[in-house]
ZAMARGU-4260 file (C-alpha; in steps of 0.2 Angstrom, whole numbers, plus 5000, padded with zeros to 4 digits):
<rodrens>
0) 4924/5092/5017 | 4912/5076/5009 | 4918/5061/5005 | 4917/5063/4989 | 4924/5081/4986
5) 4941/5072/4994 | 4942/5057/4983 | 4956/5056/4970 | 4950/5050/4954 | 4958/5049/4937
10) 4948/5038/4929 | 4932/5037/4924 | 4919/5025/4927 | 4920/5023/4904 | 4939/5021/4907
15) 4943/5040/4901 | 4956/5050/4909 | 4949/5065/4919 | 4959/5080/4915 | 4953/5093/4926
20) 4958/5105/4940 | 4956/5094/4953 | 4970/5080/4944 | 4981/5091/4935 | 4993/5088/4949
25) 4996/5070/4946 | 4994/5072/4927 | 5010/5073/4923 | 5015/5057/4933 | 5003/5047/4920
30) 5010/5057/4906 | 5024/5049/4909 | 5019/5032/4908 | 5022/5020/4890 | 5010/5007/4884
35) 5019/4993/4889 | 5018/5000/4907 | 4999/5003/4906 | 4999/4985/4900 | 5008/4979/4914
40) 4996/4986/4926 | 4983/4978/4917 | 4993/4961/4916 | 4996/4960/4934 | 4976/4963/4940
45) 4972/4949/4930 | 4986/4937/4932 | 4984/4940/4954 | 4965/4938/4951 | 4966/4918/4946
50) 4979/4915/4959 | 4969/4923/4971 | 4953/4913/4965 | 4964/4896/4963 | 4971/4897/4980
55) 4955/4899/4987 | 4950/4884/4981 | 4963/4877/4989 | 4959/4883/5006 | 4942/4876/5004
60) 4947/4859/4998 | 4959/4857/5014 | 4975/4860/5004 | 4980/4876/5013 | 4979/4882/5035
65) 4974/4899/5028 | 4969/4913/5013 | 4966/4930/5014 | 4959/4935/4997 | 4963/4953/4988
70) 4950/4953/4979 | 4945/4968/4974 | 4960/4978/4980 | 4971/4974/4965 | 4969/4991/4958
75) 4977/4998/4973 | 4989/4987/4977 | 4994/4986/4956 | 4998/5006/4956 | 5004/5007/4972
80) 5017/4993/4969 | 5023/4999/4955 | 5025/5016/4961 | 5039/5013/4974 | 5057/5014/4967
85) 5069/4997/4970 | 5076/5004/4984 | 5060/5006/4994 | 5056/4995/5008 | 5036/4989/5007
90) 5032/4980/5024 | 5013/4972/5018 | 4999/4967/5029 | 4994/4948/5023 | 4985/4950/5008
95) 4995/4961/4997 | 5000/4945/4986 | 5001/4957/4968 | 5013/4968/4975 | 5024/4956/4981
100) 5024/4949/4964 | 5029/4967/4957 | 5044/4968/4968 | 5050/4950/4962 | 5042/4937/4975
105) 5037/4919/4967 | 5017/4920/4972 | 5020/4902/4975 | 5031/4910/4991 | 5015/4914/5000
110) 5006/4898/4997 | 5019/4888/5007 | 5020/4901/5021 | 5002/4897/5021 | 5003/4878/5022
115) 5014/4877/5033 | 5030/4872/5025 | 5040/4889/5024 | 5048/4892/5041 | 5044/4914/5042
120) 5043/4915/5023 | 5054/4924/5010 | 5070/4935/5011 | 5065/4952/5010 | 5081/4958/5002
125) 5080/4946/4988 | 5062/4950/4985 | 5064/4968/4981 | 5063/4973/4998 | 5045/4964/5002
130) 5044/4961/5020 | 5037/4947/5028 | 5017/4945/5030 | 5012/4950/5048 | 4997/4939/5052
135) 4995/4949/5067 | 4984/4962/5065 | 4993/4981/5061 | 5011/4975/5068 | 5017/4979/5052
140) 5014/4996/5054 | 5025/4996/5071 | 5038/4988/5060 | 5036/5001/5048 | 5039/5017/5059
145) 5055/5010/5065 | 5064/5004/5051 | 5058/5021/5043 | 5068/5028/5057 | 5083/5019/5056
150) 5084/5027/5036 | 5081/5042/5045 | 5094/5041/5056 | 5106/5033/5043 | 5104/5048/5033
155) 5097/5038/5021 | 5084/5053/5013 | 5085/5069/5007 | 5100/5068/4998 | 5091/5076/4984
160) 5093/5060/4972 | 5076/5051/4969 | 5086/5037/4962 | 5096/5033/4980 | 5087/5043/4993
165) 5074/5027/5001 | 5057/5027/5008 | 5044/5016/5017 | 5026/5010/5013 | 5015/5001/5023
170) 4999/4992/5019 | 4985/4990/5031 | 4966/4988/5033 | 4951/4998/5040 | 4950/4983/5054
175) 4969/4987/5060 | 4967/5007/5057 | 4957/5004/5073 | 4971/4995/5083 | 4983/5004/5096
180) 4997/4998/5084 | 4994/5009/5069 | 4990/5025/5082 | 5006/5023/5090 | 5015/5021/5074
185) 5006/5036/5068 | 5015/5045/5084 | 5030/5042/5081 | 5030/5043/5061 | 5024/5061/5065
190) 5035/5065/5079 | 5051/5057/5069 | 5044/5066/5053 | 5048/5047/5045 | 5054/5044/5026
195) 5036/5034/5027 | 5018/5031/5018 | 5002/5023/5027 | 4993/5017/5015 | 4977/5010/5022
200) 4963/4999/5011 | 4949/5001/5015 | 4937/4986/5010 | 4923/4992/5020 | 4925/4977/5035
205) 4935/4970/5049 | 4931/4951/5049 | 4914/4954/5051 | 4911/4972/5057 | 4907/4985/5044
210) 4918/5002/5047 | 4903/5011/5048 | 4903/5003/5065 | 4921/5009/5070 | 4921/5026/5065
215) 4910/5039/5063 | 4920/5049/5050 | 4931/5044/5035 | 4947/5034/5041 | 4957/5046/5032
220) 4955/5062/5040 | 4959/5052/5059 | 4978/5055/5051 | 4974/5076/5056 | 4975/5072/5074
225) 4993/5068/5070 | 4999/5082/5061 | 5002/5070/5045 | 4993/5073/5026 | 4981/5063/5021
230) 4971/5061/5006 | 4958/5048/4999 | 4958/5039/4983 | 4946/5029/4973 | 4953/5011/4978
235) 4947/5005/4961 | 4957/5018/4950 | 4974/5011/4947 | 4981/5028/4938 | 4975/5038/4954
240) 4985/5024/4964 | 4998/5025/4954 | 5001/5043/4953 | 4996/5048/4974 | 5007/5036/4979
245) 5021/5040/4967 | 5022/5059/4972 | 5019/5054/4991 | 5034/5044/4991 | 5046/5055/4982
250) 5038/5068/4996 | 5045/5056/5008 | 5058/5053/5006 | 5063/5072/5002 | 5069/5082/5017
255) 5055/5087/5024 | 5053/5065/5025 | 5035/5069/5026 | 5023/5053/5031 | 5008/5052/5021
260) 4992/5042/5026 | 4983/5032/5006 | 4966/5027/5010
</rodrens>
């Protein structure tokens, strides 16, 4: 299968809603989305784009150690954050800033971890469940795995109520996907069959090495080899990163606790 015959897509490059065969699975997930909610989406790209670009600034004039920009991924991170219920647990790589604003962090949080004057961060458990940044490279997704195996283990799934049972997602990037970490994670999320979503952005390098340079075939179909779905998804389409991530959540967390993989 292309590249493109497996990309998820719900909007158009006008802005139009694609109503087709190919999306009439995740139609009724945006169906049931208000205006208000539409406008958030909206809101939250354009509020995390200035403090991205203003902590930039920052970093260049001295003012912070560190930035890692997500530029460009906000339409990912913006439906994907909001399609995680309260109770979910989201463990974030180090530049998924907007989601962490969804789930209740104060963005300011993030620039004092990066300056220095926070000691490890933010309480996850009064953030919505936002774990801390991991600054090394795919240790999230280890972090991941086993907490998603604790919930599995706690009983914590499958209990047939969307509203209580709890899943796990995890953010990462075409650099890490290349990293023993995620692999082994990939493992035992398989093995464990883990309440738990990968969901990999891919923004094309690692530091400085293209990913045409790390692997020869989509980075999406390497989930295959470990007996776990995967699908691909236009990374600028908020609605079709609203809606994959939305279904493959409740999938998870459902008893089969399947673990997807979202590039």
């Amino acid at each position: 299968m292309s590249q493109e015959s497996a990309t998820v897509q719900l909007l158009s490059p006008e802005g139009t809603l694609l109503r087709s065969e190919a999306t009439e699975r995740y139609l009724p997930v945006i169906d049931a989305l208000d205006e208000q909610q539409l406008l958030d989406f909206h809101r939250q790209m354009v509020v995390i784009r200035r403090f991205d670009l203003e902590a930039g600034n920052l970093q260049r004039q001295g003012q912070l150690a560190l930035w890692i920009p997500s530029m460009g991924q906000e339409a990912a991170q913006v439906g994907s954050g909001y399609a995680a219920r309260p109770q979910d647990h989201i463990f974030p790589s180090y530049r998924e800033h907007v989601v962490g604003r969804i789930r209740g962090l104060d963005p300011l949080e993030i620039i004092r971890q990066l300056r220095g004057n926070s000691h490890g961060g933010w309480d996850a458990a009064a953030n919505g469940n936002f774990h801390l940044y991991a600054i090394v490279l795919s240790s999230q997704t280890l972090h991941a795995t086993g907490y998603a195996m604790g919930l599995r283990f706690d009983g914590a799934i499958a209990s047939g109520d969307p509203e209580s049972d709890q899943a796990v997602i995890v953010y990462y990037g075409d650099g890490a996907s290349s990293e023993g970490d995620v692999h082994e994670s990939m493992v035992f999320a398989a093995s464990y069959q883990t309440p738990q979503v990968f969901f990999l952005q891919n923004n094309q390098w690692a530091i400085s090495v293209p990913v045409s340079r790390q692997s020869r075939t989509p980075l999406y179909e390497r989930a295959a080899g470990y007996g776990i779905p995967s699908l691909q998804i236009d990374g600028n389409d908020v609605l079709a990163a609203y809606a994959t991530t939305r279904i493959a959540l409740d999938e998870a967390r459902g008893a089969a606790g399947r673990a997807s993989l979202r590039p």
